[in-house]
N, C-alpha and C positions, 0 to 999 in steps of 0.2 A: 570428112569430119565425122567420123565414127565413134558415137559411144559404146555399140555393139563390139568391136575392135578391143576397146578400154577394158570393156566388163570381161571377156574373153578371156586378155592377158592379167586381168586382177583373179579370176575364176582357177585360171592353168598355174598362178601362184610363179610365174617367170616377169616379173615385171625390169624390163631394160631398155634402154630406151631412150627416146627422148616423147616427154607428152607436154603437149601444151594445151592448155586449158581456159576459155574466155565463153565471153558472154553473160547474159544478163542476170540468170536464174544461180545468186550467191549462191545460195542454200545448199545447192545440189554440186553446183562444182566444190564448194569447200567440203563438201562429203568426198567425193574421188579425190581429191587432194589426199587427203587423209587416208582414204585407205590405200594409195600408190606408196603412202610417206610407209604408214605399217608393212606393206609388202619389203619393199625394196631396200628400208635401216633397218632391221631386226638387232642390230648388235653395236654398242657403244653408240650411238649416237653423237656424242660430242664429237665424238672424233671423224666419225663416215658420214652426219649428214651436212655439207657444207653450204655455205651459203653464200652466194657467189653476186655481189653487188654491181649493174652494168653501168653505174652512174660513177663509180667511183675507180670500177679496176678495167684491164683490157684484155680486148684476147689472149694475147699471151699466157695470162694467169689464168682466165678461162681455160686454156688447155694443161694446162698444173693442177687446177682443181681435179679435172677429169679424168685425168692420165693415171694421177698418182692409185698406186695398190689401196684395197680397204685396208683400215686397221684391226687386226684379229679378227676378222670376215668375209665374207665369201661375196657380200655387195656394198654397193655403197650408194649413198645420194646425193647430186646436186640441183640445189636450187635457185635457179636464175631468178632474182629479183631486180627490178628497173631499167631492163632493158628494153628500150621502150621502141619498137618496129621503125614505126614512125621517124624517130630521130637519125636512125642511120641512115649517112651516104654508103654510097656504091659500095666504094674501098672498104667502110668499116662493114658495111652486110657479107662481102666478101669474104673476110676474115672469120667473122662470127660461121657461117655457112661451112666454112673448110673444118673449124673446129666441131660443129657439130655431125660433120661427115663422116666423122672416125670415133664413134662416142664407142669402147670398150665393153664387152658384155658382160664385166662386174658394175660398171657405176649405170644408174637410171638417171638422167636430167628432167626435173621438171619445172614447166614456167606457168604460172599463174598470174592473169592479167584481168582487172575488173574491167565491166563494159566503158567505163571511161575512158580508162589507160588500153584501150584495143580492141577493134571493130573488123572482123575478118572480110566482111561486107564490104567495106570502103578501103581496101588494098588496093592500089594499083600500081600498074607495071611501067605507067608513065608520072612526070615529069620528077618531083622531086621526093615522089613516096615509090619509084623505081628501088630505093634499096629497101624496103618495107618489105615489097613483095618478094625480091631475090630472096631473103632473110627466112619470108614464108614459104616462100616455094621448097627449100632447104629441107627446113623441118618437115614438109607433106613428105618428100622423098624419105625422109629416115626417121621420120616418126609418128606418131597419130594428134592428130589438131581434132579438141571435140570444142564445138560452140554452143553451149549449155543457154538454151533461148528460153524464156518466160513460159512456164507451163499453159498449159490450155484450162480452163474450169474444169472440165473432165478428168485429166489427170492430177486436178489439186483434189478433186473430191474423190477419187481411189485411192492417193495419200493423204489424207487426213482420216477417210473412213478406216483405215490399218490402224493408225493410233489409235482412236477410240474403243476399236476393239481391242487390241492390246492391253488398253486400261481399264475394258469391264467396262465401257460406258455406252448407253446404246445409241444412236441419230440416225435420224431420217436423211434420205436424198434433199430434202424440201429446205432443211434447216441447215446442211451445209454447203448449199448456193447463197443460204444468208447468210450466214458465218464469211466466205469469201466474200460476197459481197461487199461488206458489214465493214471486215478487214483490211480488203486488198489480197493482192495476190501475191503477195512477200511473202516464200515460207518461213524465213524466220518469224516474221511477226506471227504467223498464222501457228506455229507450233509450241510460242512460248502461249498464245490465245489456249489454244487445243489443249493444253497443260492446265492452266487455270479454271477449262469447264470440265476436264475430268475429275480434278481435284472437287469443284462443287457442286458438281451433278452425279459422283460416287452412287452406284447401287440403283440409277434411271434412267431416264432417258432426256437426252438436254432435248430445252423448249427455244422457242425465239426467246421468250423472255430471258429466258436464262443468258440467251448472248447479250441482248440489249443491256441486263443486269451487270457481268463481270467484264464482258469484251470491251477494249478501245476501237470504237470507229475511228478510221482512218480519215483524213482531209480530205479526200477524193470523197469518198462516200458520203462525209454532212453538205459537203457544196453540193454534192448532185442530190441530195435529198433538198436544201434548199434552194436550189434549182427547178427542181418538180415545184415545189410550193409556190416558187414565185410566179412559177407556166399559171398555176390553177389558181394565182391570185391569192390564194391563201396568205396576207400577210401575217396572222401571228404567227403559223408556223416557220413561214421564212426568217421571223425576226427570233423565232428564239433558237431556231440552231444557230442566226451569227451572234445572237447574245454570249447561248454556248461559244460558240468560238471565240469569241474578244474575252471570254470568263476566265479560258484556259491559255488567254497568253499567244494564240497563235497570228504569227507575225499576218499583217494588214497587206503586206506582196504576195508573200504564200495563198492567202485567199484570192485574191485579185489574180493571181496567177493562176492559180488552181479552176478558177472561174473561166477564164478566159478561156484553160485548154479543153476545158468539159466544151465549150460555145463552137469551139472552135474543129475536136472529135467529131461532137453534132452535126456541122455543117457538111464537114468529110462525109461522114455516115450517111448522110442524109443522100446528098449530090451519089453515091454509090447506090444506094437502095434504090433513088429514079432511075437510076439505068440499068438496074435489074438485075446487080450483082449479088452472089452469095454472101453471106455472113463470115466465109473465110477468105473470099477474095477480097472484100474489101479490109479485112486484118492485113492480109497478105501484102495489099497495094498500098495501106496508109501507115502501117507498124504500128496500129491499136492492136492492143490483144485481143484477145477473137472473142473474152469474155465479157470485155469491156462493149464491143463490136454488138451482141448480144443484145446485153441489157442495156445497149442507147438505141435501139432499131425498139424494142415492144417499149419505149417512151417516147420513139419519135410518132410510132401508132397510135398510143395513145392519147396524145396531146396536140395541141396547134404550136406547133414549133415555127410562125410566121414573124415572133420574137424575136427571133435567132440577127437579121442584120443589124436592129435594133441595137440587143443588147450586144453585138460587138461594137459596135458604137461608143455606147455609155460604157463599155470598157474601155477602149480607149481614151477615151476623155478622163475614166477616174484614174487611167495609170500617167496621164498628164500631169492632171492633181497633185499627186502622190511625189512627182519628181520635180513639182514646183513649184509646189502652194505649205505656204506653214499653218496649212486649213487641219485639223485633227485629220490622223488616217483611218480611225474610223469612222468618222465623220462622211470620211468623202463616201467611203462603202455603205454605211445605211443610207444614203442619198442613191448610191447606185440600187441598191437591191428595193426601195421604193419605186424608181424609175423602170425598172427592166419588172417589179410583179402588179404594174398598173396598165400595163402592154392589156390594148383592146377591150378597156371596163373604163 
């Protein structure tokens, strides 16, 4: 699964092929998307970039798409949409496989699959996702599979530091750990952010405040900030980020959820660092992001995290609540986050 492969053939300007394209990190895969789209249609478009629907046509038309000459051009594009690994048996992976066996060196096939719709991770060769893998196996032989994974902190803060110089705007390392922080690690969110404090920080250097001022903190980020509050007992501050949050409409499962998987990270995290694992191993072994992995190990240091079975507890009890009591639902969560920031006082 090679993006080095990708960049190469987008670089040599020959792009043919077949690429298929998954995993988590939208942002970045809808950028190669795009630029394979630019490479490989340069001409009529209507006509040479086709788009080839798996939910509603069949192989056979699949090899019609593919076959046929471009129109007044020298390439052409098809685009697999909804053909979903998964669903095919043997027979149908077989077919799909044969067709892309003979893909023509004017047309380029490309498939783009969000991390919902396809997990290259969990292919297997046996029982009834056997045509999954045949299907994948197909494409590795005759074309390039890249799995565009969640970036690391590290490389969200060498791309976001690029924009801001681009924009004349200056920022510290310091301030955009908080920025991602702040945000999440979603480049789109983080780029249209990075947008709006170039726009108001023009001709300086942005501050925290300045994020705190223009940026949306994300839901991950106010729960674990009221999270920390509730650890240190802090009730106003715990009660005014979920004020914040019941202010702004944000659904009563989303917090309670959101809650739960911060408690429940923690716990992972935690049980990893007793046994003396790296910061990337235990990303590695529980599929937190490794930044996430990070900044919950210097709060499990900092604090008595002996809350932690507690408040999976009182989570599940309020997600009881929630699914069977006509008690207000935020009712039942100021109830929880009193219980879980009164732990050991």
């Amino acid at each position: 699964m090679s993006l080095d492969a990708l960049k190469k053939k987008l670089k040599e300007g020959i792009i043919n092929g077949i690429f298929l394209l998954c995993g988590s990190d939208e942002y970045t895969k809808d950028y190669y998307a795009s630029e394979i789209r630019k490479k490989a249609c340069t001409t009529l478009p209507e006509f040479n970039n086709i788009v080839f629907d798996g939910q509603k046509s069949t192989p056979a038309e699949l090899i019609a798409a593919i076959d046929g000459y471009p129109y007044m051009s020298e390439t052409k594009l098809v685009e697999i949409k909804s053909l979903f690994p998964d669903d095919l048996n043997e027979k149908t992976a077989e077919e799909y496989s044969a067709v892309l066996a003979e893909v023509p060196n004017f047309c380029t096939v490309l498939i783009k699959y969000s991390s919902e719709e396809f997990d290259p991770k969990k292919v297997s060769s046996r029982g009834k996702k056997k045509g999954a893998a045949n299907f994948i196996e197909s494409i590795k032989k005759n074309g390039i599979i890249v799995d565009f994974e969640t970036p690391t902190t590290d490389r969200l803060i060498t791309w976001a530091a690029k924009h801001f110089t681009s924009a004349g705007v200056k920022v510290q390392q310091t301030e955009l750990r908080y920025l991602i922080d702040y945000c999440g690690s979603d480049m789109y969110t983080l780029y249209s952010e990075i947008n709006k404090l170039c726009m108001y920080c023009k001709g300086r250097s942005v501050t925290k405040d300045d994020i705190d001022n223009v940026c949306c903190p994300n839901t991950v980020y106010r729960v674990f900030d009221m999270t920390k509050a509730m650890t240190e007992g802090n009730y106003t501050h715990a009660f005014k980020i979920f004020d914040s949050l019941k202010f702004y409409k944000t659904e009563p499962v989303m917090i309670l959820g959101t809650l739960a998987k911060l408690i429940s990270d923690l716990s992972i995290i935690k049980s990893g660092a007793d046994a003396g694992m790296s910061s990337i191993r235990i990303a590695q072994g529980s599929g937190i992001s490794e930044w996430q992995v990070k900044k919950n190990l210097d709060f499990l240091r900092k604090n008595d995290v002996g809350f932690l079975p507690l408040a999976a507890k009182h989570c599940l009890d309020a997600d009881i609540k929630l699914k069977s009591s006509s008690e207000d639902p935020y009712t039942v969560l100021e109830n929880l986050v009193a219980r879980i920031s009164s732990y050991g006082r």
